[in-house]
C-alpha positions in Angstrom: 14.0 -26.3 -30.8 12.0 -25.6 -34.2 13.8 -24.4 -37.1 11.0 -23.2 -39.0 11.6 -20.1 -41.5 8.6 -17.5 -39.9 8.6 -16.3 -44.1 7.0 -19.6 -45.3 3.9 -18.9 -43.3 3.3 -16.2 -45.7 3.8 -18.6 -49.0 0.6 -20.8 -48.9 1.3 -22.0 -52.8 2.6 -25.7 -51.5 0.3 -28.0 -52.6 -0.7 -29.9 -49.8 -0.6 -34.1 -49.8 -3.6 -35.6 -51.9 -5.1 -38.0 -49.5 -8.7 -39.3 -50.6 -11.1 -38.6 -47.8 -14.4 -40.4 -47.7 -17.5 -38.7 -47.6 -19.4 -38.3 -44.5 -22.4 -36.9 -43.5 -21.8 -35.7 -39.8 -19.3 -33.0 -40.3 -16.7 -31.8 -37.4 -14.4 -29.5 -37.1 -11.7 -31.3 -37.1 -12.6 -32.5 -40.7 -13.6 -28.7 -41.7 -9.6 -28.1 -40.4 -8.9 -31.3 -42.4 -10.4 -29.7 -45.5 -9.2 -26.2 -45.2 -11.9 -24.5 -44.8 -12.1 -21.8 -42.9 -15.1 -20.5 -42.9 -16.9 -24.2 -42.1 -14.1 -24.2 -39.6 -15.5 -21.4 -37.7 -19.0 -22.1 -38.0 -18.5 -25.7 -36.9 -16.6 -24.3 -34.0 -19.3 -22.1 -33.1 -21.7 -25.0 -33.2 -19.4 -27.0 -31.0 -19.0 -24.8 -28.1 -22.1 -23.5 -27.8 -23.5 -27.7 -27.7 -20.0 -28.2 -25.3 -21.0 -25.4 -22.7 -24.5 -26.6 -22.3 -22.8 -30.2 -21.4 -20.5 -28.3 -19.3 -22.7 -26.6 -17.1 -25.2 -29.7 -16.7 -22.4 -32.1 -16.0 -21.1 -29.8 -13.4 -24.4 -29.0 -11.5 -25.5 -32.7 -11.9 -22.5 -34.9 -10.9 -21.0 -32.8 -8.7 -23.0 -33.4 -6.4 -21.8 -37.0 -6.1 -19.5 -35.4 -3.9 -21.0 -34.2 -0.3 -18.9 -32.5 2.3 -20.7 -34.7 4.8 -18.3 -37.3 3.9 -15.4 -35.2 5.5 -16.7 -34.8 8.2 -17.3 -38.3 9.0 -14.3 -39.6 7.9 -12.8 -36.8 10.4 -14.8 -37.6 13.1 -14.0 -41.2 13.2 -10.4 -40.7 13.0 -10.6 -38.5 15.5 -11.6 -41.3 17.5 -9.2 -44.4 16.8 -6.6 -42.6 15.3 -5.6 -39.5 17.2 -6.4 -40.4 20.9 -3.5 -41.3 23.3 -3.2 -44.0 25.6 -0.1 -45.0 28.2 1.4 -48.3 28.2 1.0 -50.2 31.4 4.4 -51.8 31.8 6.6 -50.5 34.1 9.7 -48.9 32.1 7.5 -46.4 30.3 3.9 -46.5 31.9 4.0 -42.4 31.5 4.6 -42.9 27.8 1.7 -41.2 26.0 1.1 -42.9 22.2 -1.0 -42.7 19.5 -2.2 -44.9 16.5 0.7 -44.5 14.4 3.3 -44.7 17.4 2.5 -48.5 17.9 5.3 -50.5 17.3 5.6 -53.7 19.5 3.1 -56.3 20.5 2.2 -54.7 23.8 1.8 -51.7 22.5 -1.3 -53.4 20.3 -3.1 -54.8 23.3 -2.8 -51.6 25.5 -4.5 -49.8 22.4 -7.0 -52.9 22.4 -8.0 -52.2 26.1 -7.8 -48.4 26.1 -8.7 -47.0 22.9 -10.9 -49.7 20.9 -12.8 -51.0 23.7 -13.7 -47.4 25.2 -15.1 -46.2 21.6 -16.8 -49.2 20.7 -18.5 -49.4 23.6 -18.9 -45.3 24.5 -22.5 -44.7 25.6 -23.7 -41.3 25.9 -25.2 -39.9 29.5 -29.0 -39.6 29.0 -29.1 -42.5 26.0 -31.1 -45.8 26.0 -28.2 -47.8 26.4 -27.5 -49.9 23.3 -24.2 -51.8 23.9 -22.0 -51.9 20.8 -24.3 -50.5 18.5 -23.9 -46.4 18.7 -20.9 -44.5 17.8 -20.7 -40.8 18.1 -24.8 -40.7 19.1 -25.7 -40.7 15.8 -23.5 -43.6 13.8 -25.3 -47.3 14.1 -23.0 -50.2 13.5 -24.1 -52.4 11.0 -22.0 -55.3 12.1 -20.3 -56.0 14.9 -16.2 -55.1 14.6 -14.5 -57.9 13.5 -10.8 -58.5 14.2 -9.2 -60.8 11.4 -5.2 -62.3 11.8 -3.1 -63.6 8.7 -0.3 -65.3 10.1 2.9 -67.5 7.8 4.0 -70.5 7.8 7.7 -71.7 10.0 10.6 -72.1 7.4 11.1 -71.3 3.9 13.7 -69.3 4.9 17.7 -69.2 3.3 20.3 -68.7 6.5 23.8 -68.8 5.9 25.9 -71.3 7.5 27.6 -69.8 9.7 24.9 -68.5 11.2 22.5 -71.4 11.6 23.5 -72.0 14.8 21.9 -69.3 16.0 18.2 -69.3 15.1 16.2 -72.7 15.6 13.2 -71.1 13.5 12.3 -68.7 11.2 9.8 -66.8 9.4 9.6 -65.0 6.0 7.9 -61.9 4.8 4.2 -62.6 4.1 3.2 -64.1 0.9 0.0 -65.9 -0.1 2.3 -69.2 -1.0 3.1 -69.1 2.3 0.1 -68.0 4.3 -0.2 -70.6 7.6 -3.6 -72.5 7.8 -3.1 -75.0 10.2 -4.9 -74.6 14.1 -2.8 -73.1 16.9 -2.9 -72.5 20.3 -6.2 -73.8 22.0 -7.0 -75.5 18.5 -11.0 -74.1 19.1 -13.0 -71.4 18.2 -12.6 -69.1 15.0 -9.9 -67.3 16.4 -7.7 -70.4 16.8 -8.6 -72.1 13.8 -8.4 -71.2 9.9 -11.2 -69.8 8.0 -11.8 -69.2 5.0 -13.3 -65.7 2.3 -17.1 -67.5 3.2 -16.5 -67.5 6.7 -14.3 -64.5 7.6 -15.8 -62.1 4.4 -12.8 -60.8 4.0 -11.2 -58.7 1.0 -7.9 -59.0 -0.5 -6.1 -55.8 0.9 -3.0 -54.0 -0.1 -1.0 -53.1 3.0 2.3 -51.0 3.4 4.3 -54.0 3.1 2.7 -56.9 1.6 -0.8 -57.8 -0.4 -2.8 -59.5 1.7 -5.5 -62.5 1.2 -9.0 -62.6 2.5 -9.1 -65.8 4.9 -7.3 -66.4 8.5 -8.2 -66.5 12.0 -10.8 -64.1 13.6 -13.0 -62.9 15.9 -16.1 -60.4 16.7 -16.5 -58.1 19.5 -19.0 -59.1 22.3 -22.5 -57.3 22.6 -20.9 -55.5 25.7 -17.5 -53.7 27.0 -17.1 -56.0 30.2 -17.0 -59.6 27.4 -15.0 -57.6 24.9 -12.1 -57.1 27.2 -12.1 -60.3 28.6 -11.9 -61.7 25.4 -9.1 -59.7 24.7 -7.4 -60.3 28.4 -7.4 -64.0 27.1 -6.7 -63.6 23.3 -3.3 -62.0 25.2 -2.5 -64.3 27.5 -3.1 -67.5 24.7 -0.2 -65.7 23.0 -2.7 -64.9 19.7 0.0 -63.1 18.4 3.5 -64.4 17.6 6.3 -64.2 15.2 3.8 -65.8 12.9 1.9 -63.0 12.4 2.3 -61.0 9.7 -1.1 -58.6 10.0 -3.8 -58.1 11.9 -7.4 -56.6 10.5 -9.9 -54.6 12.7 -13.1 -54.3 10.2 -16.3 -52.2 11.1 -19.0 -50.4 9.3 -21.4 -47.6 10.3 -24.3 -45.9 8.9 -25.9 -42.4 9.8 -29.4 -42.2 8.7 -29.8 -38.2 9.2 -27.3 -37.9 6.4 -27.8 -41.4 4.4 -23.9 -42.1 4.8 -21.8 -45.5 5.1 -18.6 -45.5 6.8 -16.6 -48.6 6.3 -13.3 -48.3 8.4 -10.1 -51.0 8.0 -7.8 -50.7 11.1 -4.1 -52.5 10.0 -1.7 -53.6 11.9 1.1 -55.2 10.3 4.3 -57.4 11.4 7.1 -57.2 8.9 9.8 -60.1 9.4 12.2 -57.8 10.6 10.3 -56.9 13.8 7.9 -53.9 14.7 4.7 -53.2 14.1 3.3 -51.0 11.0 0.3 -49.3 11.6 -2.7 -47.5 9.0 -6.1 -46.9 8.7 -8.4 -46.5 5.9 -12.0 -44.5 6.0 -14.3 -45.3 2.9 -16.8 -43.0 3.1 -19.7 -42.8 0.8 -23.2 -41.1 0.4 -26.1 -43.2 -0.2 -29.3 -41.0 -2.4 -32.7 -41.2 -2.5 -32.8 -42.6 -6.2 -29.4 -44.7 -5.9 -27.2 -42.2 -7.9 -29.4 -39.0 -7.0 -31.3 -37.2 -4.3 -33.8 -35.3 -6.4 -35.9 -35.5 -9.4 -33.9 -32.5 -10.9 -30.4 -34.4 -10.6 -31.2 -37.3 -12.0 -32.9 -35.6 -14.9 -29.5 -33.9 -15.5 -27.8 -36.9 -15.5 -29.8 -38.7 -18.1 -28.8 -35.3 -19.7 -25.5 -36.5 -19.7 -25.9 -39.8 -20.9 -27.5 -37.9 -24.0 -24.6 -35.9 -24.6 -21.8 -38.8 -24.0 -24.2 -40.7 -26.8 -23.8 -37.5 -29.0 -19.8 -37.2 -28.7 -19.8 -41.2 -29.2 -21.7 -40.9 -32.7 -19.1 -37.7 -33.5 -16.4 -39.9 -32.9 -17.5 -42.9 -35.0 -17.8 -40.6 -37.7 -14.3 -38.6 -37.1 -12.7 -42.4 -37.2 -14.9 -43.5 -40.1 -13.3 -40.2 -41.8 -9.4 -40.2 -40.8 -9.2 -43.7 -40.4 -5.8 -44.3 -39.3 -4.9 -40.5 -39.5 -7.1 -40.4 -36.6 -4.2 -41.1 -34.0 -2.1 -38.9 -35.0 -4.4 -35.8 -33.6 -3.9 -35.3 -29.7 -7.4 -34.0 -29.2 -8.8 -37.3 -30.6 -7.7 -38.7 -27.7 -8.8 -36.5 -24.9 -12.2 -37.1 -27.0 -11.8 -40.7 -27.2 -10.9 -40.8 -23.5 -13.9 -38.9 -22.5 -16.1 -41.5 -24.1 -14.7 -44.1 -22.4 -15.0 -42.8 -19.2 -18.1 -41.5 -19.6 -19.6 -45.6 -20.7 -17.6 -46.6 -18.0 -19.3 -44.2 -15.8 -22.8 -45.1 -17.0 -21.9 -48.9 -16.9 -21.1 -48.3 -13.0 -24.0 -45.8 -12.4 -26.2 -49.0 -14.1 -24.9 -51.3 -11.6 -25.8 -49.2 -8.5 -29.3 -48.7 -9.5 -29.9 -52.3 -10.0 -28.0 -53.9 -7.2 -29.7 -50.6 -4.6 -33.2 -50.6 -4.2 -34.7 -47.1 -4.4 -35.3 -45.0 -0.7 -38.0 -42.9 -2.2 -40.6 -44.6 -0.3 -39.4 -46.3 2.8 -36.9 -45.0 5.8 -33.3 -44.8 5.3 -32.6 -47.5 7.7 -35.1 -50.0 5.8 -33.3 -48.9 2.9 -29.9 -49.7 3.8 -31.1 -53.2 5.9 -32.3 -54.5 2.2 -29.2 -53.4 0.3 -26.8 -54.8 3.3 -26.9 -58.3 3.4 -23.9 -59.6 4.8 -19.7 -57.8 5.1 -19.0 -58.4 1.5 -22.5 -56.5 0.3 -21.1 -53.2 2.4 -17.7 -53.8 1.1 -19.3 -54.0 -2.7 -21.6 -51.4 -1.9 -18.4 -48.8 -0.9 -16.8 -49.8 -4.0 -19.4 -49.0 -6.4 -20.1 -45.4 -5.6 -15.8 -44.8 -4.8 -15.4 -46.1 -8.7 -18.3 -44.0 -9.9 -17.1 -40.9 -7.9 -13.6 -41.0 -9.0 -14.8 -42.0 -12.7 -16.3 -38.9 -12.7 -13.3 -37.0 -11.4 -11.3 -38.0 -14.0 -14.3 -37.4 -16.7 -14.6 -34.3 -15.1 -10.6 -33.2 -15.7 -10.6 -34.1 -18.9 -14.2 -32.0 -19.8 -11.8 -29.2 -18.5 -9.2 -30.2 -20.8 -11.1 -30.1 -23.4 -12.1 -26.5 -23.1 -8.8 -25.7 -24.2 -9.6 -27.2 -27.9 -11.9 -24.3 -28.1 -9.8 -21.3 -27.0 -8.6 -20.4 -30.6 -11.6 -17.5 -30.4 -9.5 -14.6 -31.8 -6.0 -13.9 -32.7 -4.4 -13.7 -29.2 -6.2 -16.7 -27.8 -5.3 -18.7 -31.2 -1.2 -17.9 -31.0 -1.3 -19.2 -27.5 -3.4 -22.5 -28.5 -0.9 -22.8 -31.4 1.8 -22.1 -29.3 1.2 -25.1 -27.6 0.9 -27.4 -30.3 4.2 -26.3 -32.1 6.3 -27.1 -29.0 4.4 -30.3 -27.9 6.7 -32.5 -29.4 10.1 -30.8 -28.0 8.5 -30.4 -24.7 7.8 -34.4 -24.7 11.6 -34.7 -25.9 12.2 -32.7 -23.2 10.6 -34.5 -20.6 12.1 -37.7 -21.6 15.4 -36.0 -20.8 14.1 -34.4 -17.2 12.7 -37.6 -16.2 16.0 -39.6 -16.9 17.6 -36.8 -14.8 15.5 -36.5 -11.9 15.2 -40.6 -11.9 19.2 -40.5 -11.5 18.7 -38.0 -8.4 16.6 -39.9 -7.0 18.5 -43.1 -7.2 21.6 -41.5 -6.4 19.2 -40.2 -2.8 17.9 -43.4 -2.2 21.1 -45.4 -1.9 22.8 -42.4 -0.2 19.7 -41.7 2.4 17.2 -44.6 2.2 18.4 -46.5 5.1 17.8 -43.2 7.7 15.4 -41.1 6.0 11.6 -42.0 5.3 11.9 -39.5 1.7 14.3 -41.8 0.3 13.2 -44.7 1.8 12.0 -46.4 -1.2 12.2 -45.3 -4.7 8.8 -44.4 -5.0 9.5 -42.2 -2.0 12.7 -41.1 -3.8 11.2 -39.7 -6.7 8.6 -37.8 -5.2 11.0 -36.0 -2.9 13.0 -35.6 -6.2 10.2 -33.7 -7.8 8.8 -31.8 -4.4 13.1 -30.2 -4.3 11.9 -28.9 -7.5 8.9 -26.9 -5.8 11.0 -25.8 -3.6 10.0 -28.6 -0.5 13.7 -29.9 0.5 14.1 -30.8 4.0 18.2 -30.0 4.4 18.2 -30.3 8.2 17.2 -34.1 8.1 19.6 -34.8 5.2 22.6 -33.2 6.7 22.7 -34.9 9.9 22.9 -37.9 7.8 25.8 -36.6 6.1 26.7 -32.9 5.6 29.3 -32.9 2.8 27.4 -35.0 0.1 23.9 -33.2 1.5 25.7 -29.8 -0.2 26.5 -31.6 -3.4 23.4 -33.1 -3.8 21.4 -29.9 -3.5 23.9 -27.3 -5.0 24.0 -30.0 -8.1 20.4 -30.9 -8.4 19.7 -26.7 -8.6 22.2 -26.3 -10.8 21.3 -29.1 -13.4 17.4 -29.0 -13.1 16.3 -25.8 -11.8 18.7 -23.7 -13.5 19.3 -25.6 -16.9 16.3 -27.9 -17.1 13.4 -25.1 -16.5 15.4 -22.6 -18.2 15.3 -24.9 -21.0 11.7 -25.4 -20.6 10.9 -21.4 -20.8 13.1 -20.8 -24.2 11.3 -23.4 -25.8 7.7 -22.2 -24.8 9.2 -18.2 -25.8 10.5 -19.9 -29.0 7.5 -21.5 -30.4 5.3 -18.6 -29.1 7.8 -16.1 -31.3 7.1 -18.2 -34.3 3.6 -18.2 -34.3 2.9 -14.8 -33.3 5.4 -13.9 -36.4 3.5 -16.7 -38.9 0.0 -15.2 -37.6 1.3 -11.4 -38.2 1.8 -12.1 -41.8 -0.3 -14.7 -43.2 -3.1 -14.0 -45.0 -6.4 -12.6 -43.3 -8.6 -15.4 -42.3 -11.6 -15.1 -40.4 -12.2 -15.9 -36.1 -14.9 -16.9 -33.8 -15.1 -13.3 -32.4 -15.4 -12.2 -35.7 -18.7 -13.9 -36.0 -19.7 -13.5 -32.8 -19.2 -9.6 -33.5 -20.8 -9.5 -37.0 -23.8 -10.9 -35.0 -24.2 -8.9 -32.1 -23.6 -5.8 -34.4 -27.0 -7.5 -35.9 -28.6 -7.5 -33.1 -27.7 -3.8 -31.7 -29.1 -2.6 -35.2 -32.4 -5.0 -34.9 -32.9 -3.0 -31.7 -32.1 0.3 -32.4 -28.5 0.9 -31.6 -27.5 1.6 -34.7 -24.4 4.5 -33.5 -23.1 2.2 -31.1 -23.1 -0.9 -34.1 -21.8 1.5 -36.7 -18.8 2.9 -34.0 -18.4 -0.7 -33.0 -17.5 -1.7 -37.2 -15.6 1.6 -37.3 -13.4 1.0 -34.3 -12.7 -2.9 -35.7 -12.1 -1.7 -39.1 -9.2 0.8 -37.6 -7.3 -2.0 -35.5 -7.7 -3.7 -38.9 -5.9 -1.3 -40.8 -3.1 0.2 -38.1 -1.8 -3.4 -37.0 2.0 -2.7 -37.2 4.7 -4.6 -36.5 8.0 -3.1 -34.4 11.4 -2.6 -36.1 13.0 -5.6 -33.4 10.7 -8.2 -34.6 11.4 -7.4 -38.1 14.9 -7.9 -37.4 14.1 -10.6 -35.5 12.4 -12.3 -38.7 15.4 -12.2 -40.8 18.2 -13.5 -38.3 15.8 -16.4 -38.0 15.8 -17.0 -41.3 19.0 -17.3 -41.7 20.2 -13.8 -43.0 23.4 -12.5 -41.2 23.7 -9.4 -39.6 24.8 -7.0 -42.7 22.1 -8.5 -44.5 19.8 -8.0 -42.4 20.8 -4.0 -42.1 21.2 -3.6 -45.9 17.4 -5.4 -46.4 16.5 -2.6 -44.0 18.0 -0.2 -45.6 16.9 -0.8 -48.5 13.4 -0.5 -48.1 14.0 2.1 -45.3 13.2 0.2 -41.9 14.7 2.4 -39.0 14.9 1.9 -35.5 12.4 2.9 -32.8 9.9 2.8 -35.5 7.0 0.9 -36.7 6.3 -0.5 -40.3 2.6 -1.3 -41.1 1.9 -5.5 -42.0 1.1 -4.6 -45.2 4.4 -3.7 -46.1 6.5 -6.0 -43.7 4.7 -8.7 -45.6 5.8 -6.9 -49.2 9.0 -7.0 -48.1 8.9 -10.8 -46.9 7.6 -11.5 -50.1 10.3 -10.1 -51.8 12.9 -11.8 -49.8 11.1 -15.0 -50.1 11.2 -14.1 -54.3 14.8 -13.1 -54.2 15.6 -16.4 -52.3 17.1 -19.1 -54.4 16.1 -21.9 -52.6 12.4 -20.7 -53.1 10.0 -22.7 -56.3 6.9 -22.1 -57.7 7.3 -18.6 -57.0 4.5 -17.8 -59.8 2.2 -19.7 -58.1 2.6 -19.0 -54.7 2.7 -15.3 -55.7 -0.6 -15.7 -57.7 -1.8 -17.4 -54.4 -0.9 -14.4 -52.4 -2.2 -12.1 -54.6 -5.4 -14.1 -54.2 -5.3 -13.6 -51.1 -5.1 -10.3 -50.7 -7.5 -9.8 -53.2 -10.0 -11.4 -51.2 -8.9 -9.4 -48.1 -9.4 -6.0 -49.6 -13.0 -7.0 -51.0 -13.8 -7.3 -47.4 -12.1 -4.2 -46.4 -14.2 -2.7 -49.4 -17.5 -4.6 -47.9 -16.8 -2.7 -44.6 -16.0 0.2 -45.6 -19.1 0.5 -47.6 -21.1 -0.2 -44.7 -19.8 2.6 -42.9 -19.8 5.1 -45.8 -23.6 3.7 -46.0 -24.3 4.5 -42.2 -22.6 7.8 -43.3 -24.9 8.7 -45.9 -27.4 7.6 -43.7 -26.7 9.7 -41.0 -26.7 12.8 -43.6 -29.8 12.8 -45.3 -30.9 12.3 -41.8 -29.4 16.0 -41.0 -30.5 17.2 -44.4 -34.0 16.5 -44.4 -33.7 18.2 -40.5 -32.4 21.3 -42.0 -35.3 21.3 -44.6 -37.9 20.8 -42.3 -36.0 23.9 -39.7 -36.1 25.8 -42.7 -39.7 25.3 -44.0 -40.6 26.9 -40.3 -38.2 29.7 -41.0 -40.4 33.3 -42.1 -39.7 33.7 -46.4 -37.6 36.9 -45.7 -35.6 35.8 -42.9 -32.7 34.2 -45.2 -32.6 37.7 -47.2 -32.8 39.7 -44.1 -29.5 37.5 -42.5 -27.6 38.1 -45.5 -28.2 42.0 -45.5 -27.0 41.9 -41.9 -24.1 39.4 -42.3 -22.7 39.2 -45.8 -19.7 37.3 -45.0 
């Protein structure tokens, strides 16, 4: 934790390091912080978030709409349909056994769900529809391509058995690797499904399955026009023996396109064959919006996004000239590079944005369909086309989280919101000690889970898995059921030691620091010199405005009411004692300091005079130099704080004076009206 003294936050008379900073004309306000100046501090800041919640709000009502709900729903729908149907397997042993997408797990498995599932949806017309065979999905979705089913299979060998068990196996086949990929004709030797073919024939992508990384060739085939071809291609595909223990994945690749909603669905069914038997199914749904003007369905969106591009040029030129001024010193500030970052991303973002407006021809003019049958060419052109608008969406989600970090630089409005922002800075660097500590202990949990339950529980079953059910224990998400029937006495250890060591040590850890650094601040804020806030100016000018318009009581009760929180800030006996143990003072001391300058319990003391008696502490300290000075400094700066006090209470005792030759010339003009004897008469009848 920090050992700061809280007392040398009142003692501003240490020089500060003379670094030679050069000139520039495009002032921040990190280099009005950088050159102490406070009041250029707070009117850059002012500037700053006023230009920073414009951006805001046009980058939020412009690129968010990027995002459209219809995508949900299509993605739903669809896996409604291939993922979450059942179908019963037609052997005899378990022909009553109801399975799903995810349930498949052996080779005839994978041809019932062929013949049952795939074929029925591809194929599913509608009652009362013009019959279109293989080219509607859910009424509304048209295929652009006909579903094509794509087989990587590996080569015989390369394998290392052990002696003694050679006898056993005659052949073998490894995990799949691109070294070892099989491209040699099998079975009938004819037709694309029997032969190799390569990215220009099959358009295939590299694809990162569950188990392996995939290439883009192999052996494939597309459905027939109609239901009754399809499944007798698949009747034969099955009884040619397409699969074997060759095969190490199989690829089912389809696109649609809904022109009521301008949206492209490109859908990747995987099946894959690990060497040690099984089958691993998974499905992926790429779902994107297509707009009227490539990245924008109205006139009014795009506008705001040229908007944007304005802005990210503005923050670019701010940060040439922030670099230009700190040079080096320039990564040593953490919001230089949530700045930095957002520049990035938002070129990035505009780079990506570029690219989908040249490659996508406008739909302002023509159908939908037109549209999308120029832009589609061929597989690879939808496969591109996905890709571009998923990177410029999630581009923008992560631009998007860091514009909302950012607001954070500019909560330092008053004194609250400025103790918290500081708070966080002060215990930045123990929190990242601390985290280096937590993630060495939760990284030893979850190796010590993975080698105890990795080989019967899905969690643990890799360490990636491991980790994360490491971290979800700490929200509270521990499945204890399915660990203790793998072993009951070390499931107990594990979880009564992992609470123990990380929620009750760790996070308890975690809190003290926060409370630690928060203490010090609040204590360093409380008796430093008066400075000036954004809320001060913000109140200065709306007090100019209610007088511009006529409230003049509410802007004179308004500087009143400031100017008394001003003066009756106290601080509480406990923090005062607080103060001093910090600083080192023992207990005795600390009661004959309080003593001494008559500090009791259960009561307040003003800051005026807690910061006296700092002062004098901070004089009677050996350890202390240049007490002249730092004194003169203080004085200084109290100086400067009581003109202002002076300033404001003139302005009231004008508003005062004000309000009473107001009253007086009203009594003059009451007694003008009054008869001439009527003030003699009244004191005949009333002397007193």
């Amino acid at each position: 934790m920090s050992t700061s003294n809280p007392i040398a936050a009142i003692d501003p008379g240490q020089p500060p390091d003379l670094i030679v900073r050069p000139k520039v004309v495009w002032k921040t306000r990190q280099i009005a912080l950088d050159k102490n100046d406070r009041e250029l501090y707070v009117k850059l800041t002012i500037i700053e978030l006023v230009t920073y919640a414009v951006f805001f709000v046009i980058f939020f009502t412009s690129c968010s709409s990027l995002y459209s709900y219809e995508t949900f729903v299509i993605n739903r729908e669809i896996s409604s349909l291939f993922v979450e149907p059942t179908f019963s397997t037609y052997s005899d042993d378990d022909f009553d056994l109801s399975l799903k997408f995810n349930d498949i797990i052996t080779m005839s498995h994978f041809w019932q769900y062929f013949h049952s599932v795939l074929c029925d949806k591809l194929y599913e017309i509608p009652t009362g529809v013009e019959k279109e065979n293989g080219t509607k999905l859910l009424y509304e979705n048209k295929f652009l391509f006909r579903p094509r089913v794509r087989q990587v299979r590996v080569e015989e060998g390369h394998c290392t058995i052990r002696n003694q068990f050679k006898g056993l196996f005659h052949d073998c086949y490894v995990p799949y690797d691109i070294k070892y990929e099989d491209k040699t004709s099998f079975g009938p030797k004819k037709g694309t499904p029997w032969v190799y073919s390569d990215r220009s024939k099959t358009q295939g992508v590299f694809y990162q399955g569950e188990i392996a990384y995939y290439g883009d060739g192999g052996f494939y085939f597309d459905f027939p026009k109609n239901k009754v071809d399809a499944k007798t291609t698949i009747s034969d595909l099955e009884h040619d023996t397409w699969l074997n223990r060759a095969t190490r994945a199989v690829f089912v690749d389809f696109a649609i396109y809904n022109c009521n909603i301008n949206v492209v669905c490109a859908v990747k069914l995987v099946f894959e064959f690990p060497a040690s038997g099984g089958i691993v199914s998974s499905s992926s749904f790429r779902t994107v919006k297509l707009y009227r003007y490539a990245v924008a369905d109205s006139i009014s969106t795009l506008i705001g996004m040229l908007a944007v591009v304005g802005f990210i040029v503005y923050f670019t030129v701010e940060e040439i000239f922030e670099i230009m001024y700190f040079r080096k010193d320039y990564i040593y500030v953490f919001w230089n590079y949530v700045d930095f970052s957002i520049v990035v991303l938002g070129w990035w973002a505009i780079s990506v944005a570029s690219m989908i407006v040249s490659k996508e021809r406008s739909s302002a003019s023509i159908s939908p369909e037109n549209a999308i049958a120029k832009t589609v060419a061929d597989r690879m052109s939808v496969e591109c086309l996905v890709t571009r608008h998923e990177t410029l969406v999630q581009l923008t989600a992560y631009l998007f989280f860091l514009v909302c970090v950012k607001v954070i630089k500019y909560t330092d409005l008053n004194r609250s919101m400025t103790i918290v922002y500081l708070s966080v800075g002060r215990c930045f660097k123990i929190v990242a000690g601390y985290l280096v500590i937590m993630v060495f202990v939760v990284s030893a949990f979850a190796t010590l889970g993975y080698f105890a339950f990795g080989s019967q529980v899905k969690g643990f079953s890799t360490m990636y898995d491991s980790v994360l059910s490491s971290l979800r224990i700490l929200m509270r998400d521990f499945d204890y059921r399915t660990l203790q029937d793998v072993d009951a006495w070390f499931t107990t250890f594990f979880f009564v030691f992992f609470t123990c060591v990380v929620i009750f040590v760790l996070l308890t850890m975690l809190v003290a620091i926060v409370f630690h650094a928060y203490f010090d601040v609040d204590v360093e804020q409380s008796l430093e010199g008066r400075q000036p806030y954004v809320s001060d100016k913000v109140s200065a000018f709306v007090d100019h405005v209610l007088t511009k318009i006529g409230f003049n009581k509410w802007a004179a009760r308004r500087r009143s009411d400031r100017l008394k929180d001003e003066l009756d800030r106290r601080i509480t006996y406990q923090n005062v004692y607080k103060i001093l143990k910090r600083c080192g003072f023992t207990h005795s001391e600390v009661e004959n300091i309080l003593n001494k300058y008559g500090i009791e319990p259960q009561k307040t003391v003003h800051e005026d005079e807690a910061r006296q008696m700092f002062r004098d502490v901070l004089k009677n300290d050996p350890e202390s130099s240049n007490k002249d000075d730092k004194d003169k400094a203080v004085n200084e700066s109290d100086i400067e704080w009581l003109i202002k006090r002076v300033d404001l209470l003139e302005n009231v005792l004008d508003d005062v004076h004000k309000k009473c030759d107001i009253v007086i010339a009203r009594l003059d003009a009451i007694r003008v009206q009054l008869p001439s004897n009527y003030a003699e008469k009244n004191l005949k009848d009333n002397p007193s």
